[in-house]
C-alpha positions in Angstrom: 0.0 0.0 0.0 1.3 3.4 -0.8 2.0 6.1 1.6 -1.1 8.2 2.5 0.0 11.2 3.8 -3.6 13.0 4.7 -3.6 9.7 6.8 0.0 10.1 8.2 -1.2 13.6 9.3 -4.1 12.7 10.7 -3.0 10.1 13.0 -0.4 12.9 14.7 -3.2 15.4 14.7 -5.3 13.1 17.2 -2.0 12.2 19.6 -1.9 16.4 19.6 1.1 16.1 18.1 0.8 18.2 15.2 3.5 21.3 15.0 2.7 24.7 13.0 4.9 27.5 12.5 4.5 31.0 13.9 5.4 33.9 11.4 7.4 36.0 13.3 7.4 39.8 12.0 11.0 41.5 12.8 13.9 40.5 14.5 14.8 37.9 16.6 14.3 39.5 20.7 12.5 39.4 23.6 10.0 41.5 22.6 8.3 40.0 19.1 5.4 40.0 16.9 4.1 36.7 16.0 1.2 37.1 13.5 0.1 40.8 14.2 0.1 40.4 18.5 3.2 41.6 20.2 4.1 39.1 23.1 7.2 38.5 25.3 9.2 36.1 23.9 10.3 32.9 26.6 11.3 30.1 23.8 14.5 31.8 22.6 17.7 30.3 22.3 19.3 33.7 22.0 20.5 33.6 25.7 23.0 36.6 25.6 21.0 38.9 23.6 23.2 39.3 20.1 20.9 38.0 17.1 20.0 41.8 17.3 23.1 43.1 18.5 24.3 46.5 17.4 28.0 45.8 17.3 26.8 42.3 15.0 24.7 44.0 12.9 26.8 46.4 11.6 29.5 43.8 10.9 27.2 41.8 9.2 26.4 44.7 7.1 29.6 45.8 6.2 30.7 42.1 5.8 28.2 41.9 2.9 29.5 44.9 1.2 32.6 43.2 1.6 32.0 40.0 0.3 28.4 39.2 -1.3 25.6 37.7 -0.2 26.9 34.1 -0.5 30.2 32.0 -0.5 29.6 30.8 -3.9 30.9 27.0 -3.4 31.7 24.8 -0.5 34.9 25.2 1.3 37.2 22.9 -0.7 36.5 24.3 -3.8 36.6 28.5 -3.8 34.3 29.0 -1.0 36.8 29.4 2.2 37.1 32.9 2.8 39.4 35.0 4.7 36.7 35.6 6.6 36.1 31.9 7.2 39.5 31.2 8.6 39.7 34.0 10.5 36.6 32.7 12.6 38.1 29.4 12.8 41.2 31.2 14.1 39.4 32.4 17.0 36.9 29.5 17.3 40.2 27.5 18.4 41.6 30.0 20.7 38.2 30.4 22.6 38.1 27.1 23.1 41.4 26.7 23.8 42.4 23.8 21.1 44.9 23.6 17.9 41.8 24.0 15.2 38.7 24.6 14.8 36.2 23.7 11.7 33.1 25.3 10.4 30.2 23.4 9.0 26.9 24.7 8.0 24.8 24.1 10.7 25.1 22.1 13.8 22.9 18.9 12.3 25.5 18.4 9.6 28.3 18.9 12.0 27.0 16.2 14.1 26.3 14.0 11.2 29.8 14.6 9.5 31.9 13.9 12.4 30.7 11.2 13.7 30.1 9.3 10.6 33.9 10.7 9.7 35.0 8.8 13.0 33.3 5.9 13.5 31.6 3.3 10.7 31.0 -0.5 10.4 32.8 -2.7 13.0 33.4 0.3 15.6 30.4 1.4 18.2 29.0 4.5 18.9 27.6 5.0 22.5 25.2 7.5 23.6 22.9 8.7 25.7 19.5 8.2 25.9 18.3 12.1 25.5 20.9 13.3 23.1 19.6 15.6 20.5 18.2 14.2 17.2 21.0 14.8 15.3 23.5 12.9 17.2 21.8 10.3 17.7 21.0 10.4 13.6 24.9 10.5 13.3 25.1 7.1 15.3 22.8 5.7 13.7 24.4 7.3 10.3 27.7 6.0 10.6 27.2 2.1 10.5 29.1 1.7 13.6 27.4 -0.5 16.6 24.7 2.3 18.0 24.2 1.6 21.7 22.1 4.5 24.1 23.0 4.4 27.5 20.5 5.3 30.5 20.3 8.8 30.8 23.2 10.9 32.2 24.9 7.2 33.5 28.2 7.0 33.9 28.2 3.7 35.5 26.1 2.4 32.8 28.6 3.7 30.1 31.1 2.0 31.6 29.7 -1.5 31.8 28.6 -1.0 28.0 32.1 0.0 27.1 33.8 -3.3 29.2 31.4 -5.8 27.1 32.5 -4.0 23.8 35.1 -5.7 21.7 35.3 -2.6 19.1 39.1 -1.3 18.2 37.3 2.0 17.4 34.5 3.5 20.3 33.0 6.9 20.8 31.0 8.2 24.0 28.9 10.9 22.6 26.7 13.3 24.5 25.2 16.9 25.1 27.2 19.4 27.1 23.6 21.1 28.3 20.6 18.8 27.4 17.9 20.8 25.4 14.8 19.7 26.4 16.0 19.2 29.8 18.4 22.1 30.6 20.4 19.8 32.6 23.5 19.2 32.2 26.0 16.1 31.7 27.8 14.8 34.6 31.3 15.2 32.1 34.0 14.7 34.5 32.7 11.1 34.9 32.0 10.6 31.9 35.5 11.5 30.3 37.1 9.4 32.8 35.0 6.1 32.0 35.4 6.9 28.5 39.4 7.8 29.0 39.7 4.4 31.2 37.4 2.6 28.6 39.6 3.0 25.6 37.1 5.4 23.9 37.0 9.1 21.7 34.2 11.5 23.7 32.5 14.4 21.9 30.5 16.9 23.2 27.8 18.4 21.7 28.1 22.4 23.8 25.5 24.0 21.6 23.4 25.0 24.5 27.0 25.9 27.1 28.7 27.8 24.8 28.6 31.1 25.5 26.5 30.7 28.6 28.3 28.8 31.1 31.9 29.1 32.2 33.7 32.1 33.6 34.4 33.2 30.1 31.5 31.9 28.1 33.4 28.6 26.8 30.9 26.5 28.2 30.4 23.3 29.9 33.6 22.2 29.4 35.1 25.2 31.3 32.3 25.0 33.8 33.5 21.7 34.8 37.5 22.5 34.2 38.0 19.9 31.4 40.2 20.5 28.6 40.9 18.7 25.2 42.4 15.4 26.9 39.7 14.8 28.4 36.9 15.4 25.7 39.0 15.7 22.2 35.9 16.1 19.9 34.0 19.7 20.4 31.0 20.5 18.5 29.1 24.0 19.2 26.5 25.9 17.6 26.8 29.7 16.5 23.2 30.2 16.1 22.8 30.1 20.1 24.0 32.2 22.7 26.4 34.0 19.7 23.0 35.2 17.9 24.3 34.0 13.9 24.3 30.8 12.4 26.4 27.7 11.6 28.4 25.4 14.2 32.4 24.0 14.5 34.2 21.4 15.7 36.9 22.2 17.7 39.6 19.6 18.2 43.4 18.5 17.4 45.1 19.5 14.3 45.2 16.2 13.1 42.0 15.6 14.0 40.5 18.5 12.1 42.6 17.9 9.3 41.0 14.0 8.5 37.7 15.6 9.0 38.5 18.2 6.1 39.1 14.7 4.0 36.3 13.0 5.6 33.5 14.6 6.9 30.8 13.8 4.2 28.7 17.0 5.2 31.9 19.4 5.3 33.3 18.2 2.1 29.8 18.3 -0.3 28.3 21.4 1.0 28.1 24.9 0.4 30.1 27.1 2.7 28.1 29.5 4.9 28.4 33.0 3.8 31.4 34.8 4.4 29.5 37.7 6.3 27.9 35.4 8.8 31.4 34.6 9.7 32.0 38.0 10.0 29.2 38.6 12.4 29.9 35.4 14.1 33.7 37.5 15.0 31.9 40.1 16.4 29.6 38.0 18.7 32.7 36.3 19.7 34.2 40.0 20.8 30.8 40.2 22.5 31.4 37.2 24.7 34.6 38.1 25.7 34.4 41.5 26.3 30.8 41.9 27.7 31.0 39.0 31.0 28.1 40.9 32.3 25.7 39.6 29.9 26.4 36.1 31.3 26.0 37.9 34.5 22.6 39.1 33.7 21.4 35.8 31.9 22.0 34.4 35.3 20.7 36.6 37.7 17.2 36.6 35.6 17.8 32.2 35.7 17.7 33.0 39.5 15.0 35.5 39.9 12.1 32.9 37.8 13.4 29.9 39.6 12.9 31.4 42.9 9.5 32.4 41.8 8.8 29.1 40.2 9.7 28.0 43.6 7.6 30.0 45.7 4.7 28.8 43.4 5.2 25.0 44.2 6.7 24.8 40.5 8.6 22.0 40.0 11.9 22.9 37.7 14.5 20.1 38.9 18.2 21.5 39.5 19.3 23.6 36.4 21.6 26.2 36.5 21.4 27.3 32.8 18.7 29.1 31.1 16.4 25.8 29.7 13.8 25.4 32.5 11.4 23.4 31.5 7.9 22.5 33.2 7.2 19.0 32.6 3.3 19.1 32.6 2.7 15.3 30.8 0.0 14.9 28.4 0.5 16.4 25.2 -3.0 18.1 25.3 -2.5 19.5 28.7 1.0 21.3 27.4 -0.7 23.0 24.3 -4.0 24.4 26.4 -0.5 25.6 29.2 0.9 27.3 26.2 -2.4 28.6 24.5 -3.2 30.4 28.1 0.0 31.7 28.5 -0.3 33.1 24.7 -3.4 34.8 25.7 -1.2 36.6 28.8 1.4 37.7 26.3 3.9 35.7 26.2 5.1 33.5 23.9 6.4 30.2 25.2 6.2 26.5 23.3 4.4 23.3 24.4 7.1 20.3 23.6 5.4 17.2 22.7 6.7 13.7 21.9 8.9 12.8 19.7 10.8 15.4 20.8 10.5 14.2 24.1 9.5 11.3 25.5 5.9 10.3 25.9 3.6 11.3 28.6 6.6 14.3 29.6 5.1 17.1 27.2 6.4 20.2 28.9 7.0 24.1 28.2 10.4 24.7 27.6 10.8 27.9 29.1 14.1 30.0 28.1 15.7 32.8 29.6 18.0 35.4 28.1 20.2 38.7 28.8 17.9 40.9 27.2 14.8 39.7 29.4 14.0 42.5 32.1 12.5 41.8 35.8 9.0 42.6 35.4 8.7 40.3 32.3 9.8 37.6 34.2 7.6 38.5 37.0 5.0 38.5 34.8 5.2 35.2 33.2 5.3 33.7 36.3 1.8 35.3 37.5 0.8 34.1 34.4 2.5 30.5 35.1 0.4 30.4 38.2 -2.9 30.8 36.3 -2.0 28.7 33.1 -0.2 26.0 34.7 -0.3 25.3 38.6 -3.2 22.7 37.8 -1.3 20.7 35.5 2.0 20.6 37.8 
Protein backbone atom coordinates (compact mmCIF):
# COMPACT_ATOMS: atom_id res chain seq x y z
CA UNK A 1 0.00 0.00 0.00
CA UNK A 2 1.30 3.43 -0.81
CA UNK A 3 1.97 6.14 1.62
CA UNK A 4 -1.06 8.15 2.52
CA UNK A 5 0.01 11.22 3.79
CA UNK A 6 -3.58 13.00 4.74
CA UNK A 7 -3.65 9.73 6.80
CA UNK A 8 0.00 10.12 8.24
CA UNK A 9 -1.19 13.62 9.29
CA UNK A 10 -4.11 12.65 10.72
CA UNK A 11 -3.04 10.13 13.00
CA UNK A 12 -0.36 12.91 14.70
CA UNK A 13 -3.24 15.45 14.65
CA UNK A 14 -5.28 13.06 17.15
CA UNK A 15 -1.97 12.23 19.58
CA UNK A 16 -1.89 16.41 19.59
CA UNK A 17 1.10 16.13 18.13
CA UNK A 18 0.77 18.24 15.21
CA UNK A 19 3.53 21.29 14.96
CA UNK A 20 2.71 24.67 12.98
CA UNK A 21 4.87 27.53 12.47
CA UNK A 22 4.55 30.99 13.90
CA UNK A 23 5.43 33.91 11.40
CA UNK A 24 7.39 36.04 13.31
CA UNK A 25 7.38 39.75 12.00
CA UNK A 26 11.03 41.50 12.75
CA UNK A 27 13.94 40.51 14.48
CA UNK A 28 14.84 37.92 16.65
CA UNK A 29 14.34 39.55 20.67
CA UNK A 30 12.48 39.44 23.64
CA UNK A 31 10.01 41.49 22.57
CA UNK A 32 8.25 40.02 19.08
CA UNK A 33 5.42 39.99 16.88
CA UNK A 34 4.11 36.74 15.98
CA UNK A 35 1.22 37.08 13.48
CA UNK A 36 0.07 40.83 14.24
CA UNK A 37 0.06 40.38 18.47
CA UNK A 38 3.21 41.64 20.21
CA UNK A 39 4.15 39.15 23.14
CA UNK A 40 7.17 38.55 25.26
CA UNK A 41 9.24 36.13 23.89
CA UNK A 42 10.34 32.93 26.57
CA UNK A 43 11.34 30.06 23.84
CA UNK A 44 14.50 31.77 22.58
CA UNK A 45 17.75 30.31 22.29
CA UNK A 46 19.32 33.74 22.05
CA UNK A 47 20.49 33.61 25.71
CA UNK A 48 23.02 36.57 25.59
CA UNK A 49 20.98 38.95 23.56
CA UNK A 50 23.24 39.27 20.10
CA UNK A 51 20.87 37.98 17.12
CA UNK A 52 20.00 41.76 17.33
CA UNK A 53 23.05 43.06 18.50
CA UNK A 54 24.33 46.48 17.42
CA UNK A 55 28.01 45.84 17.27
CA UNK A 56 26.76 42.33 14.96
CA UNK A 57 24.68 43.97 12.87
CA UNK A 58 26.80 46.37 11.58
CA UNK A 59 29.46 43.76 10.93
CA UNK A 60 27.23 41.79 9.20
CA UNK A 61 26.41 44.72 7.12
CA UNK A 62 29.60 45.77 6.23
CA UNK A 63 30.68 42.08 5.84
CA UNK A 64 28.16 41.92 2.87
CA UNK A 65 29.54 44.93 1.24
CA UNK A 66 32.56 43.18 1.63
CA UNK A 67 31.97 39.96 0.30
CA UNK A 68 28.36 39.24 -1.30
CA UNK A 69 25.62 37.67 -0.16
CA UNK A 70 26.88 34.08 -0.47
CA UNK A 71 30.24 31.99 -0.51
CA UNK A 72 29.57 30.76 -3.89
CA UNK A 73 30.95 27.02 -3.40
CA UNK A 74 31.71 24.78 -0.51
CA UNK A 75 34.91 25.19 1.26
CA UNK A 76 37.17 22.90 -0.66
CA UNK A 77 36.49 24.32 -3.79
CA UNK A 78 36.57 28.54 -3.83
CA UNK A 79 34.31 29.03 -0.96
CA UNK A 80 36.80 29.36 2.15
CA UNK A 81 37.11 32.86 2.77
CA UNK A 82 39.38 35.03 4.68
CA UNK A 83 36.72 35.58 6.57
CA UNK A 84 36.14 31.94 7.17
CA UNK A 85 39.49 31.24 8.60
CA UNK A 86 39.72 33.99 10.50
CA UNK A 87 36.63 32.66 12.59
CA UNK A 88 38.08 29.43 12.81
CA UNK A 89 41.23 31.22 14.09
CA UNK A 90 39.36 32.40 17.04
CA UNK A 91 36.91 29.55 17.32
CA UNK A 92 40.25 27.53 18.43
CA UNK A 93 41.63 30.04 20.68
CA UNK A 94 38.23 30.42 22.63
CA UNK A 95 38.08 27.05 23.10
CA UNK A 96 41.37 26.68 23.75
CA UNK A 97 42.36 23.76 21.06
CA UNK A 98 44.94 23.57 17.93
CA UNK A 99 41.81 23.96 15.17
CA UNK A 100 38.73 24.59 14.80
CA UNK A 101 36.23 23.70 11.75
CA UNK A 102 33.11 25.34 10.44
CA UNK A 103 30.17 23.41 9.05
CA UNK A 104 26.93 24.68 7.98
CA UNK A 105 24.75 24.08 10.75
CA UNK A 106 25.07 22.08 13.76
CA UNK A 107 22.93 18.91 12.25
CA UNK A 108 25.45 18.35 9.61
CA UNK A 109 28.31 18.87 11.98
CA UNK A 110 27.03 16.20 14.08
CA UNK A 111 26.31 13.98 11.24
CA UNK A 112 29.80 14.61 9.55
CA UNK A 113 31.88 13.95 12.45
CA UNK A 114 30.69 11.25 13.69
CA UNK A 115 30.06 9.30 10.60
CA UNK A 116 33.90 10.67 9.75
CA UNK A 117 34.97 8.82 12.96
CA UNK A 118 33.30 5.91 13.45
CA UNK A 119 31.63 3.25 10.75
CA UNK A 120 30.99 -0.47 10.44
CA UNK A 121 32.75 -2.71 13.02
CA UNK A 122 33.36 0.32 15.63
CA UNK A 123 30.43 1.44 18.23
CA UNK A 124 28.96 4.54 18.95
CA UNK A 125 27.63 5.02 22.52
CA UNK A 126 25.21 7.54 23.57
CA UNK A 127 22.87 8.73 25.70
CA UNK A 128 19.49 8.23 25.92
CA UNK A 129 18.27 12.09 25.49
CA UNK A 130 20.94 13.30 23.14
CA UNK A 131 19.57 15.62 20.51
CA UNK A 132 18.21 14.25 17.18
CA UNK A 133 21.02 14.81 15.30
CA UNK A 134 23.54 12.92 17.18
CA UNK A 135 21.77 10.29 17.66
CA UNK A 136 21.04 10.35 13.61
CA UNK A 137 24.88 10.48 13.29
CA UNK A 138 25.13 7.10 15.26
CA UNK A 139 22.83 5.72 13.68
CA UNK A 140 24.36 7.28 10.28
CA UNK A 141 27.70 5.95 10.62
CA UNK A 142 27.24 2.09 10.50
CA UNK A 143 29.13 1.68 13.60
CA UNK A 144 27.44 -0.51 16.65
CA UNK A 145 24.73 2.30 17.99
CA UNK A 146 24.22 1.64 21.69
CA UNK A 147 22.09 4.50 24.07
CA UNK A 148 23.02 4.42 27.45
CA UNK A 149 20.49 5.31 30.48
CA UNK A 150 20.28 8.82 30.79
CA UNK A 151 23.21 10.91 32.20
CA UNK A 152 24.85 7.17 33.47
CA UNK A 153 28.15 6.97 33.86
CA UNK A 154 28.25 3.66 35.54
CA UNK A 155 26.12 2.36 32.76
CA UNK A 156 28.57 3.66 30.15
CA UNK A 157 31.08 1.97 31.57
CA UNK A 158 29.69 -1.48 31.79
CA UNK A 159 28.59 -0.96 28.04
CA UNK A 160 32.14 0.05 27.05
CA UNK A 161 33.82 -3.27 29.15
CA UNK A 162 31.40 -5.80 27.14
CA UNK A 163 32.53 -3.96 23.79
CA UNK A 164 35.07 -5.74 21.72
CA UNK A 165 35.30 -2.65 19.10
CA UNK A 166 39.09 -1.29 18.15
CA UNK A 167 37.28 2.04 17.40
CA UNK A 168 34.47 3.46 20.27
CA UNK A 169 33.03 6.91 20.79
CA UNK A 170 31.03 8.15 23.98
CA UNK A 171 28.91 10.91 22.60
CA UNK A 172 26.72 13.26 24.54
CA UNK A 173 25.18 16.89 25.10
CA UNK A 174 27.19 19.43 27.09
CA UNK A 175 23.58 21.09 28.27
CA UNK A 176 20.62 18.81 27.38
CA UNK A 177 17.86 20.81 25.39
CA UNK A 178 14.78 19.67 26.42
CA UNK A 179 16.01 19.16 29.84
CA UNK A 180 18.44 22.11 30.61
CA UNK A 181 20.36 19.79 32.63
CA UNK A 182 23.50 19.20 32.16
CA UNK A 183 26.00 16.08 31.73
CA UNK A 184 27.80 14.84 34.57
CA UNK A 185 31.25 15.17 32.07
CA UNK A 186 33.98 14.66 34.53
CA UNK A 187 32.73 11.15 34.89
CA UNK A 188 32.00 10.57 31.95
CA UNK A 189 35.50 11.47 30.30
CA UNK A 190 37.12 9.41 32.79
CA UNK A 191 35.04 6.14 32.04
CA UNK A 192 35.37 6.86 28.48
CA UNK A 193 39.37 7.75 28.98
CA UNK A 194 39.75 4.41 31.18
CA UNK A 195 37.43 2.62 28.58
CA UNK A 196 39.64 2.98 25.63
CA UNK A 197 37.13 5.39 23.88
CA UNK A 198 37.01 9.07 21.67
CA UNK A 199 34.16 11.52 23.72
CA UNK A 200 32.50 14.41 21.93
CA UNK A 201 30.51 16.87 23.24
CA UNK A 202 27.81 18.36 21.74
CA UNK A 203 28.12 22.36 23.82
CA UNK A 204 25.46 24.05 21.59
CA UNK A 205 23.44 25.03 24.46
CA UNK A 206 26.96 25.88 27.08
CA UNK A 207 28.75 27.76 24.77
CA UNK A 208 28.58 31.12 25.47
CA UNK A 209 26.46 30.72 28.62
CA UNK A 210 28.26 28.78 31.09
CA UNK A 211 31.86 29.09 32.21
CA UNK A 212 33.69 32.09 33.65
CA UNK A 213 34.44 33.23 30.09
CA UNK A 214 31.54 31.88 28.12
CA UNK A 215 33.44 28.59 26.84
CA UNK A 216 30.87 26.51 28.17
CA UNK A 217 30.40 23.26 29.93
CA UNK A 218 33.59 22.19 29.36
CA UNK A 219 35.14 25.18 31.30
CA UNK A 220 32.33 25.00 33.77
CA UNK A 221 33.46 21.71 34.76
CA UNK A 222 37.52 22.50 34.20
CA UNK A 223 38.00 19.85 31.38
CA UNK A 224 40.21 20.49 28.57
CA UNK A 225 40.87 18.73 25.20
CA UNK A 226 42.42 15.36 26.92
CA UNK A 227 39.70 14.84 28.44
CA UNK A 228 36.90 15.36 25.66
CA UNK A 229 38.99 15.68 22.16
CA UNK A 230 35.92 16.08 19.94
CA UNK A 231 34.01 19.69 20.42
CA UNK A 232 30.97 20.46 18.48
CA UNK A 233 29.09 24.04 19.23
CA UNK A 234 26.52 25.91 17.61
CA UNK A 235 26.83 29.73 16.45
CA UNK A 236 23.22 30.21 16.09
CA UNK A 237 22.78 30.09 20.10
CA UNK A 238 24.02 32.15 22.67
CA UNK A 239 26.43 34.00 19.67
CA UNK A 240 22.96 35.17 17.91
CA UNK A 241 24.33 33.99 13.88
CA UNK A 242 24.33 30.79 12.44
CA UNK A 243 26.40 27.71 11.57
CA UNK A 244 28.45 25.42 14.18
CA UNK A 245 32.36 24.05 14.47
CA UNK A 246 34.25 21.41 15.70
CA UNK A 247 36.95 22.21 17.73
CA UNK A 248 39.62 19.60 18.24
CA UNK A 249 43.43 18.50 17.36
CA UNK A 250 45.10 19.53 14.26
CA UNK A 251 45.22 16.18 13.09
CA UNK A 252 41.98 15.60 13.96
CA UNK A 253 40.52 18.48 12.10
CA UNK A 254 42.57 17.87 9.27
CA UNK A 255 41.05 14.03 8.49
CA UNK A 256 37.71 15.65 8.99
CA UNK A 257 38.49 18.19 6.05
CA UNK A 258 39.08 14.71 3.95
CA UNK A 259 36.31 12.98 5.60
CA UNK A 260 33.47 14.64 6.90
CA UNK A 261 30.82 13.82 4.20
CA UNK A 262 28.67 17.02 5.23
CA UNK A 263 31.89 19.38 5.32
CA UNK A 264 33.35 18.19 2.05
CA UNK A 265 29.83 18.29 -0.28
CA UNK A 266 28.33 21.37 1.02
CA UNK A 267 28.15 24.93 0.43
CA UNK A 268 30.08 27.09 2.72
CA UNK A 269 28.09 29.49 4.85
CA UNK A 270 28.42 32.96 3.85
CA UNK A 271 31.35 34.81 4.40
CA UNK A 272 29.54 37.74 6.35
CA UNK A 273 27.92 35.39 8.79
CA UNK A 274 31.43 34.59 9.72
CA UNK A 275 31.99 38.05 9.97
CA UNK A 276 29.20 38.65 12.44
CA UNK A 277 29.94 35.40 14.12
CA UNK A 278 33.72 37.48 14.99
CA UNK A 279 31.86 40.11 16.36
CA UNK A 280 29.56 38.01 18.72
CA UNK A 281 32.74 36.32 19.66
CA UNK A 282 34.18 40.04 20.83
CA UNK A 283 30.75 40.18 22.55
CA UNK A 284 31.36 37.20 24.68
CA UNK A 285 34.63 38.15 25.74
CA UNK A 286 34.40 41.49 26.26
CA UNK A 287 30.84 41.95 27.66
CA UNK A 288 30.96 38.99 30.97
CA UNK A 289 28.13 40.91 32.28
CA UNK A 290 25.72 39.61 29.86
CA UNK A 291 26.36 36.12 31.33
CA UNK A 292 26.02 37.87 34.47
CA UNK A 293 22.56 39.13 33.66
CA UNK A 294 21.41 35.81 31.88
CA UNK A 295 22.00 34.37 35.34
CA UNK A 296 20.71 36.59 37.71
CA UNK A 297 17.21 36.63 35.61
CA UNK A 298 17.78 32.20 35.66
CA UNK A 299 17.72 33.04 39.47
CA UNK A 300 15.05 35.47 39.89
CA UNK A 301 12.12 32.91 37.84
CA UNK A 302 13.38 29.85 39.62
CA UNK A 303 12.93 31.43 42.88
CA UNK A 304 9.51 32.38 41.81
CA UNK A 305 8.78 29.09 40.16
CA UNK A 306 9.68 28.02 43.63
CA UNK A 307 7.59 30.03 45.67
CA UNK A 308 4.70 28.76 43.35
CA UNK A 309 5.19 24.99 44.16
CA UNK A 310 6.72 24.82 40.51
CA UNK A 311 8.63 21.96 40.03
CA UNK A 312 11.92 22.86 37.73
CA UNK A 313 14.51 20.05 38.90
CA UNK A 314 18.20 21.53 39.45
CA UNK A 315 19.27 23.64 36.42
CA UNK A 316 21.57 26.22 36.53
CA UNK A 317 21.36 27.26 32.76
CA UNK A 318 18.67 29.09 31.07
CA UNK A 319 16.41 25.79 29.75
CA UNK A 320 13.82 25.44 32.55
CA UNK A 321 11.41 23.38 31.48
CA UNK A 322 7.93 22.54 33.21
CA UNK A 323 7.16 19.05 32.63
CA UNK A 324 3.25 19.11 32.57
CA UNK A 325 2.72 15.28 30.77
CA UNK A 326 -0.04 14.92 28.42
CA UNK A 327 0.48 16.39 25.18
CA UNK A 328 -2.99 18.12 25.28
CA UNK A 329 -2.46 19.51 28.70
CA UNK A 330 0.95 21.33 27.36
CA UNK A 331 -0.69 23.04 24.26
CA UNK A 332 -4.03 24.44 26.41
CA UNK A 333 -0.52 25.60 29.20
CA UNK A 334 0.87 27.32 26.23
CA UNK A 335 -2.45 28.62 24.50
CA UNK A 336 -3.23 30.42 28.12
CA UNK A 337 -0.05 31.75 28.48
CA UNK A 338 -0.27 33.11 24.71
CA UNK A 339 -3.43 34.78 25.74
CA UNK A 340 -1.16 36.57 28.80
CA UNK A 341 1.35 37.73 26.30
CA UNK A 342 3.91 35.68 26.18
CA UNK A 343 5.09 33.49 23.86
CA UNK A 344 6.35 30.24 25.19
CA UNK A 345 6.16 26.53 23.34
CA UNK A 346 4.39 23.27 24.36
CA UNK A 347 7.10 20.32 23.63
CA UNK A 348 5.36 17.16 22.72
CA UNK A 349 6.70 13.67 21.90
CA UNK A 350 8.94 12.79 19.74
CA UNK A 351 10.79 15.44 20.77
CA UNK A 352 10.47 14.24 24.14
CA UNK A 353 9.49 11.26 25.53
CA UNK A 354 5.94 10.31 25.94
CA UNK A 355 3.65 11.28 28.55
CA UNK A 356 6.60 14.25 29.57
CA UNK A 357 5.13 17.13 27.20
CA UNK A 358 6.41 20.16 28.88
CA UNK A 359 6.98 24.14 28.24
CA UNK A 360 10.38 24.65 27.56
CA UNK A 361 10.77 27.88 29.05
CA UNK A 362 14.06 29.96 28.08
CA UNK A 363 15.67 32.78 29.62
CA UNK A 364 17.96 35.37 28.07
CA UNK A 365 20.18 38.72 28.78
CA UNK A 366 17.91 40.93 27.23
CA UNK A 367 14.84 39.68 29.38
CA UNK A 368 13.96 42.47 32.09
CA UNK A 369 12.51 41.76 35.78
CA UNK A 370 9.02 42.60 35.41
CA UNK A 371 8.74 40.31 32.28
CA UNK A 372 9.85 37.63 34.17
CA UNK A 373 7.61 38.50 36.99
CA UNK A 374 4.96 38.48 34.75
CA UNK A 375 5.18 35.25 33.19
CA UNK A 376 5.32 33.67 36.34
CA UNK A 377 1.85 35.35 37.49
CA UNK A 378 0.83 34.09 34.41
CA UNK A 379 2.53 30.50 35.11
CA UNK A 380 0.35 30.44 38.22
CA UNK A 381 -2.88 30.77 36.35
CA UNK A 382 -2.01 28.73 33.06
CA UNK A 383 -0.22 26.00 34.68
CA UNK A 384 -0.26 25.32 38.61
CA UNK A 385 -3.18 22.68 37.79
CA UNK A 386 -1.28 20.68 35.51
CA UNK A 387 2.02 20.56 37.81
Amino acid sequence: MAFDPAAALAAIKARDAYRQRRIVEGPQDVDLVVEGRRVVNFCSNDYLGLANHPAVLETFRRGVDRWGAGSGASHLVCGHSAAHHALEQELAEFTGRPRALLFSTGYMANLGVISALAGRGDAVFQDRLNHASLLDGGLLSGARFQRYPHADARALEAALAESRAETRLVVTDGVFSMDGDLAPLPDIARVARSGGAWLMVDDAHGLGVLGEGGRGTLEHFGLGETDVPVLMGTLGKALGTFGAFVAGSEDLVEYLIQRARTYVYTTALPPAVAEATRASLLVVREEPERRERLHGNVRRFREGAESLGLKLGELVGPIQPLVIGANSDSLEASRRLGERGFLVSAIRPPTVPEGTARLRITLTASHTGEQIDGLLDALAGAVRREA
